[in-house]
N, C-alpha and C positions, 0 to 999 in steps of 0.2 A: 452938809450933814449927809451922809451916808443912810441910804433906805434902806429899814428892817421891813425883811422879811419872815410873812408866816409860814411858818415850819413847821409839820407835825411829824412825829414816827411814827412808824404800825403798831397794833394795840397789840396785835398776835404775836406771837414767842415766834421772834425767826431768829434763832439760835444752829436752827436745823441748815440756815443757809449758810454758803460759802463769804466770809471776808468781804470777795469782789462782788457780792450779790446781793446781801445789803441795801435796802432802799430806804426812802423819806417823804412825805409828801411837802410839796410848794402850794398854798393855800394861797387863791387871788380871785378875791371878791366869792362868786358860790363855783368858779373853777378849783380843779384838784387836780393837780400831776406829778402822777409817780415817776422822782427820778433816783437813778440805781448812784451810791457813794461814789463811784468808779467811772460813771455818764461824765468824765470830764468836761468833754463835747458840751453839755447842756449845760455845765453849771458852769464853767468858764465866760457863758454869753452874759450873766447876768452879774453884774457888778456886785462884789460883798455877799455873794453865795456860798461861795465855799469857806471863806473865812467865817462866817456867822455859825454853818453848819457843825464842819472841822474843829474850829480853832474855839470858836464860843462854847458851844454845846456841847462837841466831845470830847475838848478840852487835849487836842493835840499837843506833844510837846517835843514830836524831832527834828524839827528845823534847829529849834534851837538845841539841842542835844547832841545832834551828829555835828552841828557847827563848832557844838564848845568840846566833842572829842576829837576832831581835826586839829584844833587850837592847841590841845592839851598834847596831843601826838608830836606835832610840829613843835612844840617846848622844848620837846628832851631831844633838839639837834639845836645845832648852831643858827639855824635857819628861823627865819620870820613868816607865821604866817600870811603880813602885807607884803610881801616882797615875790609871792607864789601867780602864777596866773593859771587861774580857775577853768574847768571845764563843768559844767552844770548837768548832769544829765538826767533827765527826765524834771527839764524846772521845773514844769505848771506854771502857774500865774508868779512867779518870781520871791514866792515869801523864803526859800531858800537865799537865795541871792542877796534881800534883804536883812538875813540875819550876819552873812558873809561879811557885808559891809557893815555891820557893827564891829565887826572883828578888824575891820583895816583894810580886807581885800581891795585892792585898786586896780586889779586885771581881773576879768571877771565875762565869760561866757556861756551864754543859756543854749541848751537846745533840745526840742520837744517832739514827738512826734505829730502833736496835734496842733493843728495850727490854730486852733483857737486860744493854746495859752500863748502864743505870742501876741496873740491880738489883746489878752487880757494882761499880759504884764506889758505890753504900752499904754494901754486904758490906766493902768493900777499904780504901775511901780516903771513910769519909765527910763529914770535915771540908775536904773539899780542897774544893769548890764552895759558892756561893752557892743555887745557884738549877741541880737537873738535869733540862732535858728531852728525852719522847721526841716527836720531830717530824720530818715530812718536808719538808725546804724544797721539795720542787718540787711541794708541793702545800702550801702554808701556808693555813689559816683566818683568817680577820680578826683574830680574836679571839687566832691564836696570835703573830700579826702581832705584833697591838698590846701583848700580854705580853711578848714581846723587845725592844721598842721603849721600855719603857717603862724598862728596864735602860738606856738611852742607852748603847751599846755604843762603843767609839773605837778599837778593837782587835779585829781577828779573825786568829784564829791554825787552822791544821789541818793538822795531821801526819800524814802515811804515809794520807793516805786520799784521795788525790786522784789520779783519773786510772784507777784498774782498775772506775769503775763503784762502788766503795763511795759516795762522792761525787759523784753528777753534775753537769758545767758550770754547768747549772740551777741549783742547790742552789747552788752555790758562788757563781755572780754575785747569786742572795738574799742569799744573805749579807754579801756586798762592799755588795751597796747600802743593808741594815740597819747599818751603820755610818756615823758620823756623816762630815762631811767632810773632811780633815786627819788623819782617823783613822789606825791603823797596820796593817799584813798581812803576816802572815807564814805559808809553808808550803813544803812540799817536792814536787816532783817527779820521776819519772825520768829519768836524764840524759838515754834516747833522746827524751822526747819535744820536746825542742828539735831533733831532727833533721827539717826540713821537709820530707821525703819520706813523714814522716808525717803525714797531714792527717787525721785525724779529729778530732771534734770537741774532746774536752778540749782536746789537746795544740795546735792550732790557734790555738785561743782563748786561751791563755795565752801563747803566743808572741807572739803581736798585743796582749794586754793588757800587758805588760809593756813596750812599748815603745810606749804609747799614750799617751793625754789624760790617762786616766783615774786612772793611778799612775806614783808615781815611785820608780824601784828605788834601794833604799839602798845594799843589802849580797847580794852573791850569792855562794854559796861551794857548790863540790862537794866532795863528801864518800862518806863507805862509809856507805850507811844499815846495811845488815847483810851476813850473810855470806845464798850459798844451800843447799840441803840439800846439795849439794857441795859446799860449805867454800868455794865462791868468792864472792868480794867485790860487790853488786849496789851501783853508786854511783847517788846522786842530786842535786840541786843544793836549796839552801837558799834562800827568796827574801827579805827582809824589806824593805817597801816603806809609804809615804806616799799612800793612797787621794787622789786630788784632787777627783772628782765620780762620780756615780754612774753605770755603766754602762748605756746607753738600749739600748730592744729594737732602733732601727738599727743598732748595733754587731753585734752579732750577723750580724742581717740580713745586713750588708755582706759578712760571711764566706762566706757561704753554704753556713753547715753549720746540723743542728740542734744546741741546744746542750743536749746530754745525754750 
């Protein structure tokens, strides 16, 4: 049986804070430690942390949402989603991965920049992946290159990590262009960042990518990722889409942001 842990929130209205800034406190015996939603780092050490917090309490639901819009993308072609091999990016502790292989997937690659979710999706979920690394796309080695590459990826999928800095533009256009061409992508965003009053970089970039050369949006759907420490609803949009070519550093250029 898995150990519940005491949880509490802050009693104070932190509505004022940022998304990634967000904290909770971990109650153990008369100790109290504040850790931030975002502290992956910390809460990945302790088995059934994040799941209890996330998925119990704030009642997450785009693991399974961006998995069953990839699903629903990959329909409308001749193509099978078990038949695709997975790039995972930004897994965490692997419940991505996990919902993946409900769906069939049977090729199937994690990669994190922290290395403590790899250590916690072999503690947790060690049969859900092929192959888990720890890597930083905006600084890839040849050699780490050529190890992803050599998986012929046709699918990149990344949940809830896109857009506060856990995943930067960077990273994430590696990634888009490490899959092959006709490939498939699916991930989530927050609904504000479609509002063009916001230009910075992520949010920029994926407004213009989605309505580019480069892919072709299948399926888009907004939804409740979770609730906030105030019990209210944070929505975000689901994307799942047809890579057509690989995004050039003109692209970017043209924007005239950095893409981080």
């Amino acid at each position: 049986m898995k150990k519940r842990h005491r949880i509490q929130f802050p009693h104070q209205d932190v509505r004022e804070l940022r998304q990634d800034e967000v904290y909770f406190y971990l109650l153990d015996g008369d100790e109290k430690e504040k850790i931030r939603l975002h502290d992956y780092e910390r809460i990945y050490e302790i088995p059934g942390l994040y799941e209890q917090v996330v998925y119990e309490r704030l009642k997450c639901q785009s693991p399974t949402t961006v998995s069953e819009v990839l699903r629903s993308a990959v329909a409308q072609s001749d193509q099978r989603l078990s038949e695709l091999r997975v790039l995972d990016l930004g897994a965490g502790n692997g419940i991505v991965g996990e919902e993946l292989k409900k769906h069939g997937v049977s090729r199937l690659v994690g990669v994190d920049i922290v290395p403590e979710a790899q250590v916690a999706t072999e503690r947790d979920r060690p049969d859900v992946y092929d192959m888990f690394y720890v890597m930083d796309f905006c600084n890839l080695a040849d050699d780490e290159r050529t190890e992803l590459s050599s998986w012929s990826p046709d699918c990149l999928i990344s949940v809830a990590a896109l857009g506060f800095g856990d995943v930067p533009a960077k990273a994430f256009l590696e990634a888009f262009n490490m899959i092959g061409e006709e490939g498939w992508v699916a991930f989530n965003i927050k609904e504000t960042f479609f509002n063009r009053s916001i230009d910075w970089g992520f949010s920029q970039l994926i407004r213009e990518l989605i309505f580019s050369e480069y892919l072709d949006l299948y399926q888009l759907q907004r939804y409740r990722h979770r609730l906030s420490i105030e019990g209210e609803p944070l929505y975000y949009f689901a994307l799942g889409g047809k890579k057509k070519a690989d995004v050039p550093p003109s692209f970017v250029d043209s924007l005239e942001m950095a893409a981080n």
